[in-house]
PAFI-741264 format. One record per residue: x, y, z of N, C-alpha, C, O in turn. Coordinates in steps of 0.001 Angstrom, whole numbers, padded with zeros to 6 digits, always signed. Layout:
<recs>
XYZXYZXYZXYZ/...
</recs>
This chain:
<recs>
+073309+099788+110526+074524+099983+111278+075031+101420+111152+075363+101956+112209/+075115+101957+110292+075158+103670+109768+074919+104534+110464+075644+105403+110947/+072984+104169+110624+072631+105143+111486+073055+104825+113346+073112+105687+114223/+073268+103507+113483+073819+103466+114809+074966+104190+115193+075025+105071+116051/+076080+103642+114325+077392+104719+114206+077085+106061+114241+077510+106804+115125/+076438+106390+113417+075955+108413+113343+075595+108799+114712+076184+109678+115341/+074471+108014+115211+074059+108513+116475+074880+108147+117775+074440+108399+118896/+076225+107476+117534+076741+107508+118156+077355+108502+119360+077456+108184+120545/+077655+109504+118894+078226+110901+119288+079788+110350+118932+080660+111216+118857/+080071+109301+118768+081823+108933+118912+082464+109399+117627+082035+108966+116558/+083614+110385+117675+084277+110363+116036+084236+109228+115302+084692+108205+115812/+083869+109201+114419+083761+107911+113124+084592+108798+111698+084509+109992+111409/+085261+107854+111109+085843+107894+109972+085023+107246+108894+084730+106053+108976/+084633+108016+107858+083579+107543+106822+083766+107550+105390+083732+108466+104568/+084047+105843+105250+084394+105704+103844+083808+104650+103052+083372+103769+103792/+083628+104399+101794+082798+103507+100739+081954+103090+100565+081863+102909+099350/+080667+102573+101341+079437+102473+100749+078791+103315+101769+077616+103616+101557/+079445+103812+103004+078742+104581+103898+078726+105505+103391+077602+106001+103319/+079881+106314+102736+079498+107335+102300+078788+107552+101186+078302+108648+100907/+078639+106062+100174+077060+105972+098960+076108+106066+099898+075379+106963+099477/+075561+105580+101182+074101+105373+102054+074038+107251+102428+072937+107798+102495/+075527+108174+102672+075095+108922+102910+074767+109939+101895+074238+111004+102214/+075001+109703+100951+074561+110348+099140+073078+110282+099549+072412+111172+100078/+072734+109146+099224+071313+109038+099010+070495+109271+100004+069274+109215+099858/+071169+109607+101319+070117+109944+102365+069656+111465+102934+068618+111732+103540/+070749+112382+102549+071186+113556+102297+071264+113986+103804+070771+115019+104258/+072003+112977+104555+072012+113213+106153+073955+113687+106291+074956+112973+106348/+073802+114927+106299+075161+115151+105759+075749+115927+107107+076958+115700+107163/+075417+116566+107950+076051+117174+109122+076809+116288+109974+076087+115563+110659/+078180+116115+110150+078822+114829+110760+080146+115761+111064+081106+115828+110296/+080028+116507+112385+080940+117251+112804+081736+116500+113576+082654+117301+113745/+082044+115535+114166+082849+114630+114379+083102+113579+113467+083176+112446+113940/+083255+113746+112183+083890+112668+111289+084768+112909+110326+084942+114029+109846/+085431+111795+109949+085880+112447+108405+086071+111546+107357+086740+110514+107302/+085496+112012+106682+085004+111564+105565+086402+111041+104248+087530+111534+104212/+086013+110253+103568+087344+109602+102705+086737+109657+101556+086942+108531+101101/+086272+110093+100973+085640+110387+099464+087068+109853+098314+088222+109948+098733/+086815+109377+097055+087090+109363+096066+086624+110138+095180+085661+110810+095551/+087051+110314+093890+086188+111465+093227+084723+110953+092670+083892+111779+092294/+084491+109689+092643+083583+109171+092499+082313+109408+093459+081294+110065+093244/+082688+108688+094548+081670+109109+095696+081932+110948+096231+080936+111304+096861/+082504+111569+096168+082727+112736+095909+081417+113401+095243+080573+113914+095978/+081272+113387+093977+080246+113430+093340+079149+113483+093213+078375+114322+092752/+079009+112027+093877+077646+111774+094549+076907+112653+095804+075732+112953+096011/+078213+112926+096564+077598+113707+097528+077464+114873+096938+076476+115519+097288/+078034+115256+096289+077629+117146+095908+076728+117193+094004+076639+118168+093258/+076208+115727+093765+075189+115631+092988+075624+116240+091531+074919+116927+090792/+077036+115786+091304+077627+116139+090017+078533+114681+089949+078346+113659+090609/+079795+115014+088700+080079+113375+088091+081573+113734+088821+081937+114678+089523/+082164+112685+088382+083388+112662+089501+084354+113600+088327+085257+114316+088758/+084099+113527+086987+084753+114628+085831+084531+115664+086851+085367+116054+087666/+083376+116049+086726+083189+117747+087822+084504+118108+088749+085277+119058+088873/+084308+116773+089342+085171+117261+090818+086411+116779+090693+086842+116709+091844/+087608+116236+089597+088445+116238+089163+088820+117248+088218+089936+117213+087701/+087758+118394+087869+088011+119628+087387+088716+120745+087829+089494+121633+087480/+088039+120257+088820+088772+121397+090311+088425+120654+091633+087439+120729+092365/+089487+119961+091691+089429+119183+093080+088915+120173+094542+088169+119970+095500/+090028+121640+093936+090470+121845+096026+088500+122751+096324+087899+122690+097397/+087979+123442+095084+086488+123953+095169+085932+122765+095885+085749+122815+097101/+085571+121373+094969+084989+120227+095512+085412+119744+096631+084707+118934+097233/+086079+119962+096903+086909+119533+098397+086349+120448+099676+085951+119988+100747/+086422+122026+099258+085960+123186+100155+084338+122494+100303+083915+121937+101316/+083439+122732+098776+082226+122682+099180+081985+121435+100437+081283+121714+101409/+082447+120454+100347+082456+118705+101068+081863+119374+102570+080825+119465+103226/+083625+119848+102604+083572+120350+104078+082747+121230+104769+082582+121033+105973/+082136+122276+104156+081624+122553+104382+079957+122283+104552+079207+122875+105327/+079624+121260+103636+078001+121142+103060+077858+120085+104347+076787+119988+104946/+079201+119191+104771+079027+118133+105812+079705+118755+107566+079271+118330+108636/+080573+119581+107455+080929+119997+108626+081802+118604+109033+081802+117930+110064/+082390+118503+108028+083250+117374+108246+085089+117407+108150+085274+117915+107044/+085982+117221+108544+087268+117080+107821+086758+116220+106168+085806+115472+105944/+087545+116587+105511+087447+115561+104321+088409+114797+103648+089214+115691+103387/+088691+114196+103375+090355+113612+102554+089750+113207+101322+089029+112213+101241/+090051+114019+100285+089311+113763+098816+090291+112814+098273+091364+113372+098045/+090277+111726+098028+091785+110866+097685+091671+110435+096217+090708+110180+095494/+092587+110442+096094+093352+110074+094214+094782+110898+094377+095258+111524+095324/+095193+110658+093218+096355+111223+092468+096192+112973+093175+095257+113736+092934/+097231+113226+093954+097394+114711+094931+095963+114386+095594+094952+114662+094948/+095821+113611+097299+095176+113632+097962+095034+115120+098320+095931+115943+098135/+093857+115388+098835+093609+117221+099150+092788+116903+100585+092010+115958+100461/+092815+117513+101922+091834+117322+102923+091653+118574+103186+092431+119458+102827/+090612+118754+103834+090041+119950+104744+089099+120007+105215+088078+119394+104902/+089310+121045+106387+088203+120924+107424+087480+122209+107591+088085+123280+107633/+086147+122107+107690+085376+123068+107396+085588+124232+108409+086151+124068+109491/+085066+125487+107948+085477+126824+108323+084783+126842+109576+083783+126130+109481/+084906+127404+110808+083759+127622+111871+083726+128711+112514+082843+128908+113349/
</recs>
């Protein structure tokens, strides 16, 4: 269903195990989406522990957006979003 949604072309909002399927698939360019990361799955996508990216949220937050070309909403305690540079 993932990859149907992806190839959709339609904005999709992407959060909790989609964004674990997209960890492990390393299919990360999703310029119409945005992504809802926790610091957990956070992590996963940029292949460090969610400590890392609760170290320095707004870095982990920049790299997101950028590595996916995505808006991002990194959520926990002081949600942080952003959308990649173009």
């Amino acid at each position: 269903m993932l990859d149907a949604a992806l190839g959709s072309g339609k904005p999709l909002v992407i959060d909790a195990d989609a964004i674990n399927l997209l960890a492990a698939s390393g299919s990360w360019k999703l310029p119409q989406a945005v992504l809802t990361p926790h610091p957990g799955e956070a992590g996963r996508l940029l292949g460090c522990s969610a400590a890392a990216v609760q170290a320095d949220r707004p870095a982990a937050l920049r790299r997101l957006a950028e590595l996916t070309g995505s808006v991002v909403v990194l959520k926990g305690a002081g949600t942080l979003i952003a959308r990649p540079t173009r």
